[in-house]
N, C-alpha and C positions, 0 to 999 in steps of 0.2 A: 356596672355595665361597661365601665369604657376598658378596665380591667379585661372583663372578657372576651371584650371583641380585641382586643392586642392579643388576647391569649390565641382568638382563633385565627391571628392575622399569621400569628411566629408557626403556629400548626402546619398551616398551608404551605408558608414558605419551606420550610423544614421537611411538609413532604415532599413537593415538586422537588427541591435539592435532592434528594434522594431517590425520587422517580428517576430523573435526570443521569444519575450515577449510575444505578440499574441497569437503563437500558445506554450500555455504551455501544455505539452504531459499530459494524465492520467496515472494515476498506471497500468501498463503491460494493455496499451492500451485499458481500460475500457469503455465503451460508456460515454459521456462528461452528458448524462441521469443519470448514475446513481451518480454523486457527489451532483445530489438533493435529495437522500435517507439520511433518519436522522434515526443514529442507536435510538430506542426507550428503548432501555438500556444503552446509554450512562452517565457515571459518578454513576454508579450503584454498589454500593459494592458485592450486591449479585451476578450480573450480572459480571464482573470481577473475582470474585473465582469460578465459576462456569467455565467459558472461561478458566480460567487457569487448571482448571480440562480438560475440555474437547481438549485443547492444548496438553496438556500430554498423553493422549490416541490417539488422532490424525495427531499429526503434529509434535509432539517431534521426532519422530524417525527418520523422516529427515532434522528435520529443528535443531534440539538438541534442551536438556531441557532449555538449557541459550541463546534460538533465535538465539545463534551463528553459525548457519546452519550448514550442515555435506554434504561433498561430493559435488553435483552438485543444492543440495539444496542450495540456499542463504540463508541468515543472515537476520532475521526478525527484528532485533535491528540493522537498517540502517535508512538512514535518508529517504529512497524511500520509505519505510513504513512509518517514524514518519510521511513523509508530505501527505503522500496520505488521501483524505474524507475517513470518513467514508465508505458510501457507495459506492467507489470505491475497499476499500478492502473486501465487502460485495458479490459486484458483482463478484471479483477473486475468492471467497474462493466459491461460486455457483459454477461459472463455470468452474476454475483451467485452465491450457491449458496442455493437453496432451503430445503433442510433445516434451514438454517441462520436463515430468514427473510429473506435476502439476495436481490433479487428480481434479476431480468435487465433489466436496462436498455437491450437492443439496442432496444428501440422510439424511444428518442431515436435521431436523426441523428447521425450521427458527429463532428462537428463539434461538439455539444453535450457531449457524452461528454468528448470533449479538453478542453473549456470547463469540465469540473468539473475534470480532472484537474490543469488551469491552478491553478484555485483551491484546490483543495488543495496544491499542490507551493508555493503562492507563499503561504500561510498559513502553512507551520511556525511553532507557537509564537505566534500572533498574534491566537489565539482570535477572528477577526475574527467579528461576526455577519455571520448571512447574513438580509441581507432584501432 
């Protein structure tokens, strides 16, 4: 008896560990769609100092110039940035979430959008300022 209730104890855990695996979440709940978007300026110098420009007139002022975020902004130099696709933080910075203070930046051109997404993905760790 005590056998099998350990057997059905390691089951459980064994499965929730693997539920858990399964379902790995998106960047601030992104459509699971958009982690097949490939930034088409990825590993781009130009595209990177550009982002870091357009960082600094956008998103510096709440998020700070060194990604160390300010206030209710988070910290862009996390590791829920470093891991998220590309195109998961493509789709956030389109859509932002409001509620949240998080604005919608499809008013930038699309091309500018990728240009942060540059800059962020080529900053892990690098606390680069943006100015």
């Amino acid at each position: 008896m005590r056998f099998f209730l350990l057997l059905m104890i390691a089951a459980a855990v064994i499965g929730f560990a693997a539920l858990c695996v399964a379902q790995q979440p998106t960047f601030r709940n992104a459509p699971a769609s958009s982690a097949a978007l490939k930034n088409p300026y990825a590993h781009t110098a130009s595209a990177e100092a550009e982002g870091k420009k357009l960082y600094g007139q956008n998103c510096a002022m709440c998020h700070g110039n060194n990604l160390q975020g300010m206030g209710p902004a988070p910290a862009l130099d996390s590791a829920s940035v470093h891991n998220a696709k590309a195109g998961e933080l493509f789709w956030f910075i389109t859509n932002g979430k409001p509620d949240s203070g998080m604005p919608s930046w499809n008013s930038l051109p699309k091309n500018q959008r990728w240009e942060i997404v540059s800059f962020l993905q080529e900053s892990k760790g690098t606390k680069s300022a943006a100015k």
